[in-house]
C-alpha positions, 0 to 999 in steps of 0.5 A: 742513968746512961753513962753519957747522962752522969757526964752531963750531970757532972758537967753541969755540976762543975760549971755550977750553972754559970751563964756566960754571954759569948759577944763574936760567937759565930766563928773562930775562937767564939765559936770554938769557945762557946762549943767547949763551955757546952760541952762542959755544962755552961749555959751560953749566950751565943751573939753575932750580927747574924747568930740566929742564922748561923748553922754552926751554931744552929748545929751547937743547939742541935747538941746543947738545946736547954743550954744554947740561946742565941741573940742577934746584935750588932755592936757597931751600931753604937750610935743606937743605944736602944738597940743594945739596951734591947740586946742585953735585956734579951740575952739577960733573959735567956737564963734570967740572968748572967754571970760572965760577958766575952766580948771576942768581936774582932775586925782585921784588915792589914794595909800600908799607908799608900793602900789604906782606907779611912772606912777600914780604919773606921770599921776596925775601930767600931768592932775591936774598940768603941762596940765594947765601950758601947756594950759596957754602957748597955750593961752598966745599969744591971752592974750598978744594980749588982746584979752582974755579971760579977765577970768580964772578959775581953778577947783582945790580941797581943798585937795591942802591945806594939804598933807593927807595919801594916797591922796599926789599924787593927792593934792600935783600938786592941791597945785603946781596948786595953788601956781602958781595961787598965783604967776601969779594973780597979774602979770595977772591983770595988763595984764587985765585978772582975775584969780581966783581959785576954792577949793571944797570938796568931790563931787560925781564922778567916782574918789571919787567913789575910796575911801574906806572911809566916805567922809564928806559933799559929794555932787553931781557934780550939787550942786558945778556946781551951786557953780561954775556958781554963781561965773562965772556968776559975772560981769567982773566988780566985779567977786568976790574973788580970791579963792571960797571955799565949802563946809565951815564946811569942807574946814574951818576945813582943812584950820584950820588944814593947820596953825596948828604947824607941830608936832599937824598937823601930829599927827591929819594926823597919826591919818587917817592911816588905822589901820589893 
């Protein structure tokens, strides 16, 4: 056995065979993520509007050809539930079955009020919260039938702790994402499965990319990959808390800013207006 073999046999080993849907896998922190859970024996189910056109991940199964499928869905389509009840039994038959779903799909558009559409709004809440809800519901049956999967991670942001000029359109369905988490973690746990929530900083994509703005502790979408897999690379048995939040000097900070009384918190926000 070549040496490059014993890596990937140990790789596999270690994941032990985990089979994850990676829901937004075609750029940013899903493609990145779904690269490191290949290159650590995980056998990944890629989906986007357009997964199977994607070259990026057309070139991650180029690498990984027994461990990478991909999976076509929309999940904004949530007025078709028949089209992602066709997903899920399509993703879930890729491994005959599946362990974990990320759910990282994630639309951003920063606006005043003077310059905001409603359809932006609209669109926003159709992938940052109702997509979820809806994809939860596609699942619903094969969790009632304990079948899986045992594990749900969901990608948010830590701007769903408070509202910051501009940016309420894309943080206030981050916020609705995570207060249902809130609500559905212990409900979830007695049906076996273990939800949990990931609330990260600015990272570098092609949404963040918008801003006109300095964006403290900005990082690429592979150093909060690797955030993300150490947390999905626990045991069932000890999968770690509830939310996973980073970086700390910005998150603590917005959290700090989350308890503070409304009439300091609101001076500090009015302070972020730009001025002309």
């Amino acid at each position: 056995m070549t040496e490059s073999n014993r890596m990937a046999s140990g790789a596999e080993a270690s994941a032990g065979g985990k089979r994850i849907w990676v829901v937004g896998a075609s750029t940013g922190i899903g493609l990145a993520l779904a690269a490191r859970l290949l290159s650590a024996g995980y056998r990944v189910v890629a989906s986007a509007r357009r997964a199977t056109g994607s070259s990026a991940l057309s070139d991650l199964g180029a690498q990984y050809p027994k461990h990478l499928r991909c999976v076509d869905m929309d999940v904004t389509h949530t007025e078709n539930s028949e089209e992602l009840a066709q997903a899920v039994d399509q993703a879930w038959s890729k491994f005959e079955g599946l362990d974990l779903w990320f759910y990282n799909v994630g639309v951003y558009e920063l606006a005043s009020f003077k310059d905001s559409r409603f359809e932006d709004y609209a669109r926003m809440n159709a992938s940052n919260y109702l997509g979820c809800v809806a994809l939860m519901h596609a699942l619903r049956p094969k969790v009632l039938a304990g079948e899986g999967p045992a594990r749900w991670v969901w990608n948010l942001s830590i701007a769903n702790q408070i509202g910051l000029p501009y940016g309420g359109g894309y943080s206030a369905p981050k916020a609705a994402l995570l207060n249902l988490a809130e609500a559905l973690q212990p409900e979830l746990r007695g049906l076996g499965v273990r939800l949990q929530v990931v609330n990260h900083g600015f990272v570098k994509t092609r949404l963040t990319a918008k801003n006109p703005f300095t964006m403290p502790a900005l990082m690429t979408p592979e150093t909060a990959a690797e955030r993300i897999f150490k947390l999905i690379d626990r045991p069932l048995t000890r999968p770690g808390p509830f939310e996973t939040h980073f970086p700390k000097r910005l998150t603590l900070f917005l959290k700090l800013m989350r308890h503070l009384p409304y009439a300091w918190q609101l001076a500090l926000t009015k302070k972020m207006l730009p001025h002309d």
